[in-house]
Biopython code that builds the backbone (N, CA, C, O; Angstrom):
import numpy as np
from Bio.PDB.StructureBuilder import StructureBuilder

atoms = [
    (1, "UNK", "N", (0.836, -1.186, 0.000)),
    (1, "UNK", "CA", (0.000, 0.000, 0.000)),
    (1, "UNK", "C", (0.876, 1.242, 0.000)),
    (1, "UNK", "O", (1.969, 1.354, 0.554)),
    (2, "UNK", "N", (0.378, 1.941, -0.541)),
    (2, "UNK", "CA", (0.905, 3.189, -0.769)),
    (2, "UNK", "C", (0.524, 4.583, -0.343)),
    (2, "UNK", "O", (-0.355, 5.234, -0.908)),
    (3, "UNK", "N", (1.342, 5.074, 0.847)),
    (3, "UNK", "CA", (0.601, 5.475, 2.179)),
    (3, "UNK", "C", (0.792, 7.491, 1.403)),
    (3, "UNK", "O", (1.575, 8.012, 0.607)),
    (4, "UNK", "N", (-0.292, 7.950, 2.142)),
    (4, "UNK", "CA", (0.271, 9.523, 1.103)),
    (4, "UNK", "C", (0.178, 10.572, 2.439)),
    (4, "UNK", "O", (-0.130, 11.753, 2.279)),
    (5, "UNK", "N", (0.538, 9.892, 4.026)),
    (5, "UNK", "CA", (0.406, 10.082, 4.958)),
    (5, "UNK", "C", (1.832, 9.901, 5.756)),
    (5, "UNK", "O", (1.927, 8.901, 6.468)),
    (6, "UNK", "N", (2.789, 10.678, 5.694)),
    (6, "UNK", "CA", (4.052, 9.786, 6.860)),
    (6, "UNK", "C", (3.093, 9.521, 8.136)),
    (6, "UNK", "O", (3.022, 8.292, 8.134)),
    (7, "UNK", "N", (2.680, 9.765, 8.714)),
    (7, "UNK", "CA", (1.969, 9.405, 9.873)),
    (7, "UNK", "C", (1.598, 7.996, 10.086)),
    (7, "UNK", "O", (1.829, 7.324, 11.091)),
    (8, "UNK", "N", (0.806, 7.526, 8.676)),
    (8, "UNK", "CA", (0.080, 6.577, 8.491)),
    (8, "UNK", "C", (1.135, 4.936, 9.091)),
    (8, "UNK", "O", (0.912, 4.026, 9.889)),
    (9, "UNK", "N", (2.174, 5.267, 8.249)),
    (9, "UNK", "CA", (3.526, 4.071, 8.358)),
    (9, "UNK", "C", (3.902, 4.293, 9.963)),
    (9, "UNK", "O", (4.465, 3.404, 10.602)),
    (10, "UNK", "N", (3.560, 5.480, 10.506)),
    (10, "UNK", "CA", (4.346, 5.639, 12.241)),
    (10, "UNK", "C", (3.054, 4.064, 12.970)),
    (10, "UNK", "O", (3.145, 2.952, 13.491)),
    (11, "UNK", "N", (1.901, 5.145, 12.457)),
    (11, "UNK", "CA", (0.793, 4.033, 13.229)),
    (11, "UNK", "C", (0.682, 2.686, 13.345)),
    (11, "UNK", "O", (0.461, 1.896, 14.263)),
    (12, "UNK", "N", (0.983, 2.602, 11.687)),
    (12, "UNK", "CA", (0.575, 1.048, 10.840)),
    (12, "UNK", "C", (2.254, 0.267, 11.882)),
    (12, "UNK", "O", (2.036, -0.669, 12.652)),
    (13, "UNK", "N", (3.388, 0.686, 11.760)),
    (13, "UNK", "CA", (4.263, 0.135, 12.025)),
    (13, "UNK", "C", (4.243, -0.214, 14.061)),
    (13, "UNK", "O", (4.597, -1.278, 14.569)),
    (14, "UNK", "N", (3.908, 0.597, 14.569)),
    (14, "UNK", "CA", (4.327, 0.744, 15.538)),
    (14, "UNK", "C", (3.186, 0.258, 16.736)),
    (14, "UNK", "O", (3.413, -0.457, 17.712)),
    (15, "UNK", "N", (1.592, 1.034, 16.237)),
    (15, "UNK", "CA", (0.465, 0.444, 16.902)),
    (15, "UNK", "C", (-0.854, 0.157, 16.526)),
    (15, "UNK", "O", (-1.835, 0.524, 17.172)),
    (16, "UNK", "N", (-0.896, -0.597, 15.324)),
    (16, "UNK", "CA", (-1.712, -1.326, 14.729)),
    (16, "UNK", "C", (-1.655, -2.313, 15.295)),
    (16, "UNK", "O", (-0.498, -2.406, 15.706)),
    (17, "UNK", "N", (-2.246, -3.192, 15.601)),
    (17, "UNK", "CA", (-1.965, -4.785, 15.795)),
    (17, "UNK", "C", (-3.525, -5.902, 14.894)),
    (17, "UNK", "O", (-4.576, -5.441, 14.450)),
    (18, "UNK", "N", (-3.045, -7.482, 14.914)),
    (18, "UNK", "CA", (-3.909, -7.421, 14.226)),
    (18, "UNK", "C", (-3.664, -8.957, 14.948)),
    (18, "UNK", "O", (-2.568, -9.506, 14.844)),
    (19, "UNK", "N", (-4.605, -9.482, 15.562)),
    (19, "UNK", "CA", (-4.861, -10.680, 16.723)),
    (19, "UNK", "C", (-6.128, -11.280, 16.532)),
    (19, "UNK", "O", (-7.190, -10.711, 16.279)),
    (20, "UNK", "N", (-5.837, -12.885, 16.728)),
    (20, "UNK", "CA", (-6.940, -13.593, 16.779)),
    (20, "UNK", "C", (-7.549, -13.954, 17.729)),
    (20, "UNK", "O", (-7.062, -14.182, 18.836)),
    (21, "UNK", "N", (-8.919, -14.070, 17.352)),
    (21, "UNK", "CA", (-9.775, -14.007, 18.191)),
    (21, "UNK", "C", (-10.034, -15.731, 18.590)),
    (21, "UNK", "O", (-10.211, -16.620, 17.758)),
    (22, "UNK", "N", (-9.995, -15.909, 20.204)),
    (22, "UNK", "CA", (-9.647, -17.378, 20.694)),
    (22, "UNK", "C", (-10.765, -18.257, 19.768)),
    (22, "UNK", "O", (-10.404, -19.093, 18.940)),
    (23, "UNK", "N", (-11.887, -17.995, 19.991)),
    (23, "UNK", "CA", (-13.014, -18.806, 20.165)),
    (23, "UNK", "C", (-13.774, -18.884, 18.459)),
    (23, "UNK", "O", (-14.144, -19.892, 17.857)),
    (24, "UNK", "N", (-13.825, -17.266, 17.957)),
    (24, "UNK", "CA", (-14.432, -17.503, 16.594)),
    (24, "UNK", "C", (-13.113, -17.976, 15.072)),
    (24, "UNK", "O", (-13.323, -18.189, 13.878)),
    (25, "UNK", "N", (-11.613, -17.975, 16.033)),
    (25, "UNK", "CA", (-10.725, -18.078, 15.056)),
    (25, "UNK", "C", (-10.730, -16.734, 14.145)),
    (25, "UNK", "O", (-9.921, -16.887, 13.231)),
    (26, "UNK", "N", (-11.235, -15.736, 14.099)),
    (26, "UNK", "CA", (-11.367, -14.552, 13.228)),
    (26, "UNK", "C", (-10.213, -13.862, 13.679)),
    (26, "UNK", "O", (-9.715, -14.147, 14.768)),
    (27, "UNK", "N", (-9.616, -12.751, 12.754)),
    (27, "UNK", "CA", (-8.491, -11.848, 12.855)),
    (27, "UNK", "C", (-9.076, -10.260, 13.030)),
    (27, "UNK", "O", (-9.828, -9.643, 12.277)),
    (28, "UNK", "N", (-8.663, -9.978, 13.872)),
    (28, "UNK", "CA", (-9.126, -8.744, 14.605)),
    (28, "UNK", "C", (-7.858, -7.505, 14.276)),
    (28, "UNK", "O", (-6.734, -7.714, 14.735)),
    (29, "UNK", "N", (-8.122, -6.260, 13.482)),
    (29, "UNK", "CA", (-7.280, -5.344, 13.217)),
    (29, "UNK", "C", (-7.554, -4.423, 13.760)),
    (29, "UNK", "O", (-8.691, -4.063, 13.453)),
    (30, "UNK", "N", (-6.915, -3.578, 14.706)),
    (30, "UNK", "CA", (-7.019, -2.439, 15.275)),
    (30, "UNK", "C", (-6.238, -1.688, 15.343)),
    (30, "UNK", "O", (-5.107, -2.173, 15.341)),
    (31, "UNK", "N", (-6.316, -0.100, 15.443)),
    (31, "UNK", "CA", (-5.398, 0.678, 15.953)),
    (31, "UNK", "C", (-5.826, 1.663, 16.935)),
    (31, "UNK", "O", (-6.460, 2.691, 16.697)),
    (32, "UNK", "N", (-5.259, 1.085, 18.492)),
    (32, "UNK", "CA", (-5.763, 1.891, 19.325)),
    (32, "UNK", "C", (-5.423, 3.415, 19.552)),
    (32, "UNK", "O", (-4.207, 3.543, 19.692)),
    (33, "UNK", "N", (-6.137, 4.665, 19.638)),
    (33, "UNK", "CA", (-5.538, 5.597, 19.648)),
    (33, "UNK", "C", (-5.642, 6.460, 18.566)),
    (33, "UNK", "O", (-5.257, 7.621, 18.711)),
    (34, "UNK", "N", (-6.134, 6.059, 17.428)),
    (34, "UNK", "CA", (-6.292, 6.013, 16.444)),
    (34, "UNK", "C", (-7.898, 6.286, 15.590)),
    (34, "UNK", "O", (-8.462, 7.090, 14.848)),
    (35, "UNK", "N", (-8.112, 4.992, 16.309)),
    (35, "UNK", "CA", (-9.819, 4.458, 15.445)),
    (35, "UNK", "C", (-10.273, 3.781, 16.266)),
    (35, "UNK", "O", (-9.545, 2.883, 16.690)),
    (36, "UNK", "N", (-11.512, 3.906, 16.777)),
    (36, "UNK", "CA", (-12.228, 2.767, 17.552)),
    (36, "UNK", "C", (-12.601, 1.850, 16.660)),
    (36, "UNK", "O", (-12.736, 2.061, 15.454)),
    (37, "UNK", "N", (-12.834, 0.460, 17.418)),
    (37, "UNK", "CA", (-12.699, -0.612, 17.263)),
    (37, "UNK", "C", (-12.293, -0.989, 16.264)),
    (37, "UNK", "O", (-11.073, -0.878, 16.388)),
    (38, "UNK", "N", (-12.589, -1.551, 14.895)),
    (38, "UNK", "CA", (-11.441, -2.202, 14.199)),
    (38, "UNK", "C", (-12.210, -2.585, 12.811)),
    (38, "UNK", "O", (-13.176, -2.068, 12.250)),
    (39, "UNK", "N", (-11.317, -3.797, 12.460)),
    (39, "UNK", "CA", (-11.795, -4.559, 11.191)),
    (39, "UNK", "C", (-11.720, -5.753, 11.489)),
    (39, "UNK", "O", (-10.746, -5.881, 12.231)),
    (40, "UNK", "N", (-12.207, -6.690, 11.323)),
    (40, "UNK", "CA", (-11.877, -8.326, 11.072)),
    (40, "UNK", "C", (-12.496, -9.182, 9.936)),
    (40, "UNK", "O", (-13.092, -8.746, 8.950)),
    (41, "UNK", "N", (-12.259, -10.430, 10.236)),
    (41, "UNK", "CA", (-12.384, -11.288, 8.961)),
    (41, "UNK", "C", (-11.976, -12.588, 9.188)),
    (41, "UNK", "O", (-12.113, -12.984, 10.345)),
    (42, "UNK", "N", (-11.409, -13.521, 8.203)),
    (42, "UNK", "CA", (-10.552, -15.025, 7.889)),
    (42, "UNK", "C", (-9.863, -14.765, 7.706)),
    (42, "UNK", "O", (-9.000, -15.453, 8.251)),
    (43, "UNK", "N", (-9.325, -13.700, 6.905)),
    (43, "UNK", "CA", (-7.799, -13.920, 6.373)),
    (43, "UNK", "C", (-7.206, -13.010, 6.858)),
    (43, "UNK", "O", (-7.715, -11.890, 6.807)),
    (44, "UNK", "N", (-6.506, -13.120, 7.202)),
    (44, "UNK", "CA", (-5.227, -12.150, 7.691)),
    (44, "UNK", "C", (-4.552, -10.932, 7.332)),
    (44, "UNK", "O", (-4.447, -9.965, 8.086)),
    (45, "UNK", "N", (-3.975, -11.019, 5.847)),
    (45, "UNK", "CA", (-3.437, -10.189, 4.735)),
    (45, "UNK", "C", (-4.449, -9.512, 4.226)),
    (45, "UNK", "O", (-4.090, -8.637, 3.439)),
    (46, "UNK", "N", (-5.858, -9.627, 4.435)),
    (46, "UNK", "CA", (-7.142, -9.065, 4.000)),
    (46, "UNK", "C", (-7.381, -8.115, 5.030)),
    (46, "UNK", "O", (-7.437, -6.910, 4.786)),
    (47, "UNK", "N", (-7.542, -8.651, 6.312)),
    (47, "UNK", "CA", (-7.792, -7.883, 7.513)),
    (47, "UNK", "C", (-6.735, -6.634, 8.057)),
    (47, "UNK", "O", (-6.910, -5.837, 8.979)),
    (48, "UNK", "N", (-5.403, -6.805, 6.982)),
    (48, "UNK", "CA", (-4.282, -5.848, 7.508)),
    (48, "UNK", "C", (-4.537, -5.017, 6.557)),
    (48, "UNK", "O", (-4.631, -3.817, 6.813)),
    (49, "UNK", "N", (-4.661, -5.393, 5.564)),
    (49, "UNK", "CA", (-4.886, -4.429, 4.070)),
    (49, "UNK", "C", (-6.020, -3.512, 4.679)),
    (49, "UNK", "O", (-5.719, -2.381, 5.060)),
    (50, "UNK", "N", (-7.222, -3.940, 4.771)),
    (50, "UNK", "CA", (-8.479, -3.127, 5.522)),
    (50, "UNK", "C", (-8.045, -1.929, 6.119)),
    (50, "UNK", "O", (-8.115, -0.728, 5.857)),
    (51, "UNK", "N", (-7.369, -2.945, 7.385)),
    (51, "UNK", "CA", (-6.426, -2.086, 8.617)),
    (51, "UNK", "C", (-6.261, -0.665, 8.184)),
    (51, "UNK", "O", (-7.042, 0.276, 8.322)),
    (52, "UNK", "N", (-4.604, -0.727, 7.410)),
    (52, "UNK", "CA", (-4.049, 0.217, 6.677)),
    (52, "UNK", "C", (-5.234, 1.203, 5.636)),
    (52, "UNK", "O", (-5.213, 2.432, 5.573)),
    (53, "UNK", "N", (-6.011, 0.484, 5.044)),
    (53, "UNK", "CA", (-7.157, 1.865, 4.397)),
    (53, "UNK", "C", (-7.603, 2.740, 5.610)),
    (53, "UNK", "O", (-7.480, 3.965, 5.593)),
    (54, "UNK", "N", (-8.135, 2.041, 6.679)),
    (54, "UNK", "CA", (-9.126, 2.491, 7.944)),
    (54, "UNK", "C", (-8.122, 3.508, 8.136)),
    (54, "UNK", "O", (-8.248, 4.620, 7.622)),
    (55, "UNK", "N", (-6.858, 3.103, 9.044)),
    (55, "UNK", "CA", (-6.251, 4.202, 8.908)),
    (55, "UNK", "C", (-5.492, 5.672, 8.200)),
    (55, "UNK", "O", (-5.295, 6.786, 8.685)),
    (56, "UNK", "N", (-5.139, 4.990, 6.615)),
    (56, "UNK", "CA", (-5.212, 6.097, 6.227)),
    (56, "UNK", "C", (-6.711, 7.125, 6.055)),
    (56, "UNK", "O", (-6.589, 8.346, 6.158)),
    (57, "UNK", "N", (-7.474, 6.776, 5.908)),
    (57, "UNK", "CA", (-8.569, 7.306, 5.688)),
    (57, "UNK", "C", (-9.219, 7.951, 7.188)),
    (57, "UNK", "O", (-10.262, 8.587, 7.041)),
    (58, "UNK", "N", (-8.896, 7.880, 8.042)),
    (58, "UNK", "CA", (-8.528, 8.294, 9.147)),
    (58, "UNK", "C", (-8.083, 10.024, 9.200)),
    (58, "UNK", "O", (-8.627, 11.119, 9.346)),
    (59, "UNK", "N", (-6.429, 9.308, 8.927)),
    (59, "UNK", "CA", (-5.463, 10.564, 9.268)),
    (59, "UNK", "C", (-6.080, 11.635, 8.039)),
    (59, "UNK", "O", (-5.920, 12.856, 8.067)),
    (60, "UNK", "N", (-6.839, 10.855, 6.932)),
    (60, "UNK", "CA", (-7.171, 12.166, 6.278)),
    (60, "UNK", "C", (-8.258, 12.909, 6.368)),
    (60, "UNK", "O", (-8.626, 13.867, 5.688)),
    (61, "UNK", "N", (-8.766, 12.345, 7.325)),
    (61, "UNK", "CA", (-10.503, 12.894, 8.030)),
    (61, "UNK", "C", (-9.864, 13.917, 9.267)),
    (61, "UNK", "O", (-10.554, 14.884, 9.589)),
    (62, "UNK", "N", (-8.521, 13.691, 9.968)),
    (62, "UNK", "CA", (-8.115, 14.881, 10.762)),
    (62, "UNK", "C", (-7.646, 15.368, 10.262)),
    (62, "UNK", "O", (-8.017, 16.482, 10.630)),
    (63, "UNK", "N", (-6.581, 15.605, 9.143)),
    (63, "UNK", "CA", (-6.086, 16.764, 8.335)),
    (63, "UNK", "C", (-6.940, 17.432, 7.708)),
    (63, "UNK", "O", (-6.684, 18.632, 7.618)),
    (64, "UNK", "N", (-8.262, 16.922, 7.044)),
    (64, "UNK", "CA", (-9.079, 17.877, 6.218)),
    (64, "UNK", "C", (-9.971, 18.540, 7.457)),
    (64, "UNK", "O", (-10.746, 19.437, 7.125)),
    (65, "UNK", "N", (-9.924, 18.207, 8.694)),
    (65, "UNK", "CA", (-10.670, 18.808, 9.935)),
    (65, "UNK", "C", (-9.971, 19.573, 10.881)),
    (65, "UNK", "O", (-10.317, 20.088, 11.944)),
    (66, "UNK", "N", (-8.456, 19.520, 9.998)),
    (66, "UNK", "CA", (-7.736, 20.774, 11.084)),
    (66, "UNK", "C", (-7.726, 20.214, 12.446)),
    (66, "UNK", "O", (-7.903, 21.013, 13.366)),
    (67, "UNK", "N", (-7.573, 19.154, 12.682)),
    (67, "UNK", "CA", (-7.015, 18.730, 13.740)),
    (67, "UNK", "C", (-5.375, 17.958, 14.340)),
    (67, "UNK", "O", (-4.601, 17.681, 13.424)),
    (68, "UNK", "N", (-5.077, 17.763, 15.221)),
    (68, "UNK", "CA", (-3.790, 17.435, 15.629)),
    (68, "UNK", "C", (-4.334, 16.031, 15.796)),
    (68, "UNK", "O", (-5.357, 15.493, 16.221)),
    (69, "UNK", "N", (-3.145, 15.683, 15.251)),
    (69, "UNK", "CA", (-2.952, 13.846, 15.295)),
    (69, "UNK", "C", (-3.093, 13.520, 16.725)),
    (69, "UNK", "O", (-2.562, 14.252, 17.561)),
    (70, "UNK", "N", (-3.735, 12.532, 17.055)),
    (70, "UNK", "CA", (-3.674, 12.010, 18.906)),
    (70, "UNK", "C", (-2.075, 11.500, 18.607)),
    (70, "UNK", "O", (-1.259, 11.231, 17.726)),
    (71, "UNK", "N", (-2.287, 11.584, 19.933)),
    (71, "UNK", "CA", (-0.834, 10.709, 20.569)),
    (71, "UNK", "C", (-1.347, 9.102, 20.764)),
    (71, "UNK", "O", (-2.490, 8.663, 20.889)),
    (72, "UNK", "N", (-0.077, 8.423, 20.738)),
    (72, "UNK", "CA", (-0.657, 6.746, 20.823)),
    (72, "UNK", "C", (-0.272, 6.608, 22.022)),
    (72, "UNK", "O", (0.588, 7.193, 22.680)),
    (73, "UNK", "N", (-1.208, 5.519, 22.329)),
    (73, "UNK", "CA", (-1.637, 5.340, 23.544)),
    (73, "UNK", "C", (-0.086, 5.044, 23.799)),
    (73, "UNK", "O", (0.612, 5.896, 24.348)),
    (74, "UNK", "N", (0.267, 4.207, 23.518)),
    (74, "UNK", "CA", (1.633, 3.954, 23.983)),
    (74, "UNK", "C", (2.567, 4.694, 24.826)),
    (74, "UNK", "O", (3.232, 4.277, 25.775)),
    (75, "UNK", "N", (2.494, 6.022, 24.250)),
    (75, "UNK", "CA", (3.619, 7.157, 24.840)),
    (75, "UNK", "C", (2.997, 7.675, 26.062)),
    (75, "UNK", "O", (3.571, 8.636, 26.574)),
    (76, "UNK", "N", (1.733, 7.148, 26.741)),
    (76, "UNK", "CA", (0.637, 7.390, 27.577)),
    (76, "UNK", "C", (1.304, 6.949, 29.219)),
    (76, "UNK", "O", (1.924, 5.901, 29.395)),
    (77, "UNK", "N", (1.127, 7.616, 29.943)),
    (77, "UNK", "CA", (1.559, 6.737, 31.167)),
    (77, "UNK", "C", (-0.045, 6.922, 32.199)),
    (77, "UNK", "O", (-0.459, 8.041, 32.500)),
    (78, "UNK", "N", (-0.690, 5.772, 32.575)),
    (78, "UNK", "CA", (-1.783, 5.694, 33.312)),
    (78, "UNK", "C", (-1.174, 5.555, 34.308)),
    (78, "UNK", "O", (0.039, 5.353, 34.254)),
    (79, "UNK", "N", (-1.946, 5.633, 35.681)),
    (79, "UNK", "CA", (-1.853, 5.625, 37.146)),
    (79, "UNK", "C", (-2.316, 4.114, 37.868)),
    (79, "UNK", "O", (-2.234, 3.813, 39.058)),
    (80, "UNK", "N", (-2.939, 3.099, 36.472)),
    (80, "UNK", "CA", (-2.932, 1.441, 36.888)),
    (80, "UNK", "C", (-4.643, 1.465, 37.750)),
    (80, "UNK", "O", (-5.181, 0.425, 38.130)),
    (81, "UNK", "N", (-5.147, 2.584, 37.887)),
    (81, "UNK", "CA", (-6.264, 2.591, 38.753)),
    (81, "UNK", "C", (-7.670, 2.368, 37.833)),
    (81, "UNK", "O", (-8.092, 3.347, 37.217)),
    (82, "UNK", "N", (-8.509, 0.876, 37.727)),
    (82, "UNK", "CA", (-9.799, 0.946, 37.506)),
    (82, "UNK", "C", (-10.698, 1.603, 38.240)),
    (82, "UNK", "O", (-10.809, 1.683, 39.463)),
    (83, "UNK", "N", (-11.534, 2.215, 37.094)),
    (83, "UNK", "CA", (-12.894, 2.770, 38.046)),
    (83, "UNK", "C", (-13.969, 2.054, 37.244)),
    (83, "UNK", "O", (-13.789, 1.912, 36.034)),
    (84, "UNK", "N", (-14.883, 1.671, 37.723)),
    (84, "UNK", "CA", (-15.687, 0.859, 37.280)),
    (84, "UNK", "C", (-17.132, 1.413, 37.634)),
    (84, "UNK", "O", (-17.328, 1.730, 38.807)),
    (85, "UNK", "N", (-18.180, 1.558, 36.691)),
    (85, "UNK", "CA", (-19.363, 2.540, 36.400)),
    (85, "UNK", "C", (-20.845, 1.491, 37.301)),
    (85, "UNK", "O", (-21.230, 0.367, 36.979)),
    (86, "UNK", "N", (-21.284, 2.227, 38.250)),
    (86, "UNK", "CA", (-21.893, 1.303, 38.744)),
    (86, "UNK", "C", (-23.402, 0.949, 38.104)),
    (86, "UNK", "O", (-24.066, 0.021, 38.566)),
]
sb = StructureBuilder()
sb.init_structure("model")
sb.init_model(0)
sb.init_chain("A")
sb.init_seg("    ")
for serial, (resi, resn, name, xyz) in enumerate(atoms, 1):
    if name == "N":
        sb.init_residue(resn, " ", resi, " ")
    sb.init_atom(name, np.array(xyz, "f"), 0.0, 1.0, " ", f" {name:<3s}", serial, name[0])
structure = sb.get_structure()
């Protein structure tokens, strides 16, 4: 794929992930930080390809909206504390 985003390759490379799911065997593509919830499917190379559109198509829904790229969760430091909604 042919990304027209440097951003896109930071995400796709670094915090995309793309994991199967125990029970239905399906491949689950996400990028947290990014896009809520995801893409999935059977095949794998299908579900990453997806991936990579979702996200570019993404980063170009905040550039044409004048917005600042989020930060990935990654570079995030939480405090480890659940709160849970009663």
């Amino acid at each position: 794929m042919e990304s027209h985003h440097p951003e896109s390759q930071r995400f796709l490379l670094a915090y995309c992930v793309c994991d199967v799911a125990p029970l239905s065997k399906c491949f689950i593509g996400r990028c947290p930080g990014l896009i809520l919830g995801g893409v999935h499917g059977n095949d794998e190379a299908k579900v990453y390809a997806e991936l990579c559109v979702a996200v570019e198509e993404m980063i170009e829904l905040i550039h044409a909206d004048g917005q600042e790229m989020p930060r990935p969760l990654g570079k995030q430091e939480f405090n480890g504390k659940f709160v849970l909604a009663p």
